[in-house]
C-alpha positions as CSV (number, residue, x, y, z in Angstrom):
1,X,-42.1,-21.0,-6.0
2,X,-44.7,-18.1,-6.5
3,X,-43.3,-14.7,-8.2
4,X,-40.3,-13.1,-7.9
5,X,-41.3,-9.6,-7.5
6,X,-38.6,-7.5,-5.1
7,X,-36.0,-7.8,-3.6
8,X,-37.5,-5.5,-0.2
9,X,-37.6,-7.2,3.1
10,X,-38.1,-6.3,6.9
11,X,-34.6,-4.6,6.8
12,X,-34.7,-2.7,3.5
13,X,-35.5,0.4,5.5
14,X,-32.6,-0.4,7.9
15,X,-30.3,-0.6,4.9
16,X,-30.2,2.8,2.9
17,X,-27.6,4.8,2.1
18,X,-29.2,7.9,2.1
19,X,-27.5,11.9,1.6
20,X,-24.1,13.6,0.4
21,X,-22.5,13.2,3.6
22,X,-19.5,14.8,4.2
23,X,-15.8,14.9,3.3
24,X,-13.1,14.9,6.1
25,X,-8.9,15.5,6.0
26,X,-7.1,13.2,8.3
27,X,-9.7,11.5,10.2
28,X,-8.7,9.2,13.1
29,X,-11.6,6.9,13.3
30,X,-12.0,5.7,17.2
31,X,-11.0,9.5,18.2
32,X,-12.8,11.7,16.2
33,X,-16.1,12.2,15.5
34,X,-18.1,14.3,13.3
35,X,-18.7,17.2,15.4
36,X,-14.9,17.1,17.0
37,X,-13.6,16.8,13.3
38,X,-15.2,19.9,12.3
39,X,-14.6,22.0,15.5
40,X,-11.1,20.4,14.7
41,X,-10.8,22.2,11.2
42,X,-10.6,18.9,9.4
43,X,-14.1,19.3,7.5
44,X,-13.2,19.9,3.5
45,X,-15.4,21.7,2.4
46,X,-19.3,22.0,1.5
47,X,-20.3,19.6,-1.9
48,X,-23.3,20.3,-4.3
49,X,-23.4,16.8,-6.4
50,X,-21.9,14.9,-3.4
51,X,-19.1,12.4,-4.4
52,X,-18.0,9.4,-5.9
53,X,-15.8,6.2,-4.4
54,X,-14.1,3.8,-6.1
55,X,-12.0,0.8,-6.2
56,X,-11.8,-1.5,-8.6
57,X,-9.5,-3.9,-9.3
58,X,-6.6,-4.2,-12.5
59,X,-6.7,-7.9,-13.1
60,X,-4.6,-10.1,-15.9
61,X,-5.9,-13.3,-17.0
62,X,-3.3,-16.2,-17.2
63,X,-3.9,-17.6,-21.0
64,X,-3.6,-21.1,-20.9
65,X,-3.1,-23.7,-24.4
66,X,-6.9,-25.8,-24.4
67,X,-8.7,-23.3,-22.0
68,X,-11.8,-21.9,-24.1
69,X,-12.5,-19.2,-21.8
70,X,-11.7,-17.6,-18.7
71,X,-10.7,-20.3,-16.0
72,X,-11.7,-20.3,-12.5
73,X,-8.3,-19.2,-10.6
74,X,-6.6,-17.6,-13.6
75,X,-7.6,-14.1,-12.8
76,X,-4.5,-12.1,-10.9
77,X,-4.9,-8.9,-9.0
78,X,-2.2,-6.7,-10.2
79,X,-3.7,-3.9,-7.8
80,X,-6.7,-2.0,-6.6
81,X,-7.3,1.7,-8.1
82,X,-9.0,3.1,-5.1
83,X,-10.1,6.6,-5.4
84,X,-12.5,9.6,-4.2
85,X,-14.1,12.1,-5.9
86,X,-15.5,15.2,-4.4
87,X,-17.6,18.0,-6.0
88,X,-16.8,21.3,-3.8
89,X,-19.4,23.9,-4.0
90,X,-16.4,25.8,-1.9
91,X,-13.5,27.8,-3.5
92,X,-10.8,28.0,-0.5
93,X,-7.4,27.8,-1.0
94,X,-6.9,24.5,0.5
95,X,-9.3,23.2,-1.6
96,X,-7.2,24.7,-4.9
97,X,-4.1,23.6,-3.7
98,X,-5.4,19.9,-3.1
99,X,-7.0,19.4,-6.7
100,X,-3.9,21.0,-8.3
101,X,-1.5,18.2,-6.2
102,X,1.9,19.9,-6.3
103,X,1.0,22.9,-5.2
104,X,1.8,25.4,-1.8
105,X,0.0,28.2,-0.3
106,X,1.4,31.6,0.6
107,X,-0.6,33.3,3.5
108,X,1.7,35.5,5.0
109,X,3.5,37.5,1.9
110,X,0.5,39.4,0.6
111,X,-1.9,41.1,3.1
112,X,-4.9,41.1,0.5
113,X,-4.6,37.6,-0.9
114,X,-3.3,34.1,-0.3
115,X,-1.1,32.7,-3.4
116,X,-1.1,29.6,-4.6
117,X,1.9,28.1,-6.4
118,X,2.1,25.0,-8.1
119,X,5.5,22.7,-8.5
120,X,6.9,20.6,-10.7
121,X,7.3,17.7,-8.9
122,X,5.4,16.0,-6.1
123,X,6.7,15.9,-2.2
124,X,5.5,13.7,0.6
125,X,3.9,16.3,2.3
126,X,1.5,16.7,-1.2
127,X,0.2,13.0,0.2
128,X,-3.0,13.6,2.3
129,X,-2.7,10.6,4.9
130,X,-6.4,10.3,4.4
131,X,-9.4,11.7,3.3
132,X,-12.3,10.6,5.1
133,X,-16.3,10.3,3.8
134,X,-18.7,10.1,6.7
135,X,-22.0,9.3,5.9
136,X,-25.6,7.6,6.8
137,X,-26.9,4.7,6.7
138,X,-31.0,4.5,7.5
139,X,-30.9,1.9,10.2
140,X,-27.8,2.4,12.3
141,X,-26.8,5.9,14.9
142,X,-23.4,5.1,13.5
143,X,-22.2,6.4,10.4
144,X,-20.7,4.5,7.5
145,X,-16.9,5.9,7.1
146,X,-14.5,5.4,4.0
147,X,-10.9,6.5,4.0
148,X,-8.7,6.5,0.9
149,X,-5.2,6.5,2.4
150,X,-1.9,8.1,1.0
151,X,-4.5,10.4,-0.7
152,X,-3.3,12.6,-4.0
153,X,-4.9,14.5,-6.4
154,X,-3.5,13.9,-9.9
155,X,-5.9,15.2,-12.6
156,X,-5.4,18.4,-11.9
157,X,-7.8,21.6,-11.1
158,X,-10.8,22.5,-13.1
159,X,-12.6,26.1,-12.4
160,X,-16.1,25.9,-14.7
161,X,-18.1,29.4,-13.8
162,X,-21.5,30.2,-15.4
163,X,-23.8,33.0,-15.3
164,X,-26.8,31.8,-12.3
165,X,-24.7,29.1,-11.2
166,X,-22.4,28.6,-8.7
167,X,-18.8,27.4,-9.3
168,X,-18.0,23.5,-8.6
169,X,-14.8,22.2,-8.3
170,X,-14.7,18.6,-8.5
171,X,-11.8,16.9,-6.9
172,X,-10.6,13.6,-7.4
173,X,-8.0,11.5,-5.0
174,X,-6.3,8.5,-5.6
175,X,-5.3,6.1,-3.0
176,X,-1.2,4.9,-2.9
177,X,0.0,1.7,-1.6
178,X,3.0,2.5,1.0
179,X,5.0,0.2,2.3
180,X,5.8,0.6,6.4
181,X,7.1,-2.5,6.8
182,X,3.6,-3.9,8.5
183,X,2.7,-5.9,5.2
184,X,0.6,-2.7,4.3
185,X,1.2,-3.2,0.5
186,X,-0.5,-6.4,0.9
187,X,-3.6,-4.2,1.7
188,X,-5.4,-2.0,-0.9
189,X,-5.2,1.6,0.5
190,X,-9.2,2.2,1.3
191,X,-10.8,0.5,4.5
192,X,-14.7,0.4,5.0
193,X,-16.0,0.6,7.9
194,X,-20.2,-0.4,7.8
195,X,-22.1,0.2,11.4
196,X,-23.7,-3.1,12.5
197,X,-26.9,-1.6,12.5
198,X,-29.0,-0.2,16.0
199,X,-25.8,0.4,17.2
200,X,-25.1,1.6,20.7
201,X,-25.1,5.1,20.5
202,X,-21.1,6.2,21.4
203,X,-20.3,7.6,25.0
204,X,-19.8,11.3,25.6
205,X,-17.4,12.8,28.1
206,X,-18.2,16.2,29.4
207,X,-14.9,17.6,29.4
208,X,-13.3,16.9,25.9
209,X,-9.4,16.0,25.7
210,X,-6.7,18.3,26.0
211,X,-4.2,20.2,28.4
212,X,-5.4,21.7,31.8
213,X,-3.0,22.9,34.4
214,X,-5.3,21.1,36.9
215,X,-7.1,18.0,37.3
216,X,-10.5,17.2,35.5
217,X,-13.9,15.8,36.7
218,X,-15.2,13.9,33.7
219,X,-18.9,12.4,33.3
220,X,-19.7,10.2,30.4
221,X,-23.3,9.5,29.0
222,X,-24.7,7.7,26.3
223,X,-27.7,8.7,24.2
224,X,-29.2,4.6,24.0
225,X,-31.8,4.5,26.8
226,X,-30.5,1.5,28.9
227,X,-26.9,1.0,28.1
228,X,-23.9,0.7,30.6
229,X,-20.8,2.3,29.4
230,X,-17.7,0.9,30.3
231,X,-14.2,2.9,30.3
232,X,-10.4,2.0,30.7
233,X,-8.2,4.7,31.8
234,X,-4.9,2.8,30.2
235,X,-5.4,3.1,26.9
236,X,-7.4,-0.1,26.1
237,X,-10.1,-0.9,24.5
238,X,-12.7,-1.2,27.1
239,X,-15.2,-4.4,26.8
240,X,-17.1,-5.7,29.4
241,X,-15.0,-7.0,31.8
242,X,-14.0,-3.6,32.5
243,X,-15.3,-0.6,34.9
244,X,-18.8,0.0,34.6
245,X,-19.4,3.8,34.6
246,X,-21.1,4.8,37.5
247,X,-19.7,7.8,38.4
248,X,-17.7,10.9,37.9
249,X,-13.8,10.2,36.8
250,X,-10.7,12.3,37.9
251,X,-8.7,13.0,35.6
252,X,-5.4,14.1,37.8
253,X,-3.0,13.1,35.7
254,X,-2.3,12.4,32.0
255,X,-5.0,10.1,30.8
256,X,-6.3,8.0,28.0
257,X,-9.5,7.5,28.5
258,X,-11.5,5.2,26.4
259,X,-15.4,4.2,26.4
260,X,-17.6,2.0,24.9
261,X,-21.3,1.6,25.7
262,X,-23.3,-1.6,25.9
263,X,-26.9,-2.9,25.4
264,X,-28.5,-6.6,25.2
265,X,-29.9,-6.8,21.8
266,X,-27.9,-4.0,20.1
267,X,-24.1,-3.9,18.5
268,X,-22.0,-2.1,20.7
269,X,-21.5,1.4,20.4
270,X,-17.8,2.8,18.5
271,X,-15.2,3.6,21.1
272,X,-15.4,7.0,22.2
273,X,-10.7,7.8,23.2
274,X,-10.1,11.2,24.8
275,X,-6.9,12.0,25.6
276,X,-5.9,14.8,28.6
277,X,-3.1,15.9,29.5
278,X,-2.3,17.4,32.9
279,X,0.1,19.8,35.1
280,X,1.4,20.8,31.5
């Protein structure tokens, strides 16, 4: 064996994680994508410094008469401390009231200013079902997503100003365990969710999801040179056994419609769901 000198190979450049990304509020992954998120208003906020996620386990070792160390199988996860930190170059009030916790916002009482009132105690609806950071990753057109769930901000807020330099206010989440009776406490409260890499880029329909008072004629396209796209109208996840997209879709009636884009040699591309609503 000669020297070991790196650790770069043929898909080093396919593998960096490169960028601040971005920070998202309530993210449906499957539904939303980056542009319809922010059009959507669910964008946080501009960073400067980027973020910071974590999860990291509390573990207890089992002490055991005779053992002179740690034993393999005597470590216990007690939980997972998942959290997100955020550093908003942004002062907005939903940004306040989120690193504060307990906290409400006033935007009808005073014509001039929106007021911002903190509590004493925390309410569910303080509980951000999930912040979302969307980011890139060199080798794939599919971003690499994390999402703390049962989000909360408990450290507090933390206004630094300077002379020549802009305010920061760095937020940090925490994930919380809930239990909805789907064995979700057996799950930490973060999911991952990596591209395959030279992913399929994800369908497009021309008329986005919504409520029309008539019916809709929807085309779908997909940026991947040589893909078929195929689409369910049902609700399910479309694979290749369903309708290859060939041409334009009615839409006369409420709809789910769901596509997914295919190519030999690639990873398929993420499902792209619009939903329409019609007559309404």
């Amino acid at each position: 064996m000669g020297k070991v000198r790196t650790g770069y190979n043929p898909k080093t450049m396919e593998n960096l994680h490169t960028g601040a990304g971005a920070f998202f509020k309530n993210f449906i992954v499957g539904t939303d994508t980056y542009e319809s998120a922010r059009l959507g208003g669910k964008l946080i906020g501009a960073t400067q410094g980027g973020g910071e996620f974590k999860a990291a386990a509390e573990i207890r070792n089992i002490e055991i008469d005779g053992l002179p160390g740690k034993g393999k199988g005597t470590e216990i996860i007690d939980y997972i401390d998942v959290s997100m930190t955020m550093n908003f170059i942004e002062t907005t009030p939903a940004i306040l009231a989120m690193a504060l916790g307990a906290a409400d916002v006033d935007t009808t009482t005073n014509g001039t200013y929106d007021i911002i009132t903190g509590r004493n105690a925390f309410e569910d609806g303080d509980y951000v079902d999930n912040i979302t950071y969307i980011g890139t990753i060199t080798g794939s057109e599919e971003p690499i997503i994390i999402q703390v769930f049962n989000a909360l901000s408990t450290d507090g807020l933390n206004i630094k100003v300077e002379d020549k330099k802009e305010g920061v206010i760095p937020v940090t989440v925490y994930g919380h365990y809930e239990d909805t009776g789907e064995g979700t406490l057996d799950a930490p409260p973060y999911r991952i969710y990596y591209p395959k890499g030279s992913n399929v880029a994800t369908p497009v329909a021309s008329v986005k999801g919504g409520t029309y008072a008539t019916s809709q004629t929807v085309s779908l396209t997909c940026a991947t040179v040589g893909a078929t796209i195929y689409y369910t109208t049902n609700g399910f996840e479309p694979t290749a056994d369903d309708t290859a997209y060939s041409t334009e879709i009615t839409v006369a009636a409420d709809t789910i419609l769901k596509a997914k884009a295919i190519k030999s040699g690639m990873a398929d591309s993420a499902t792209m769901t619009e939903t329409y609503r019609i007559g309404e």
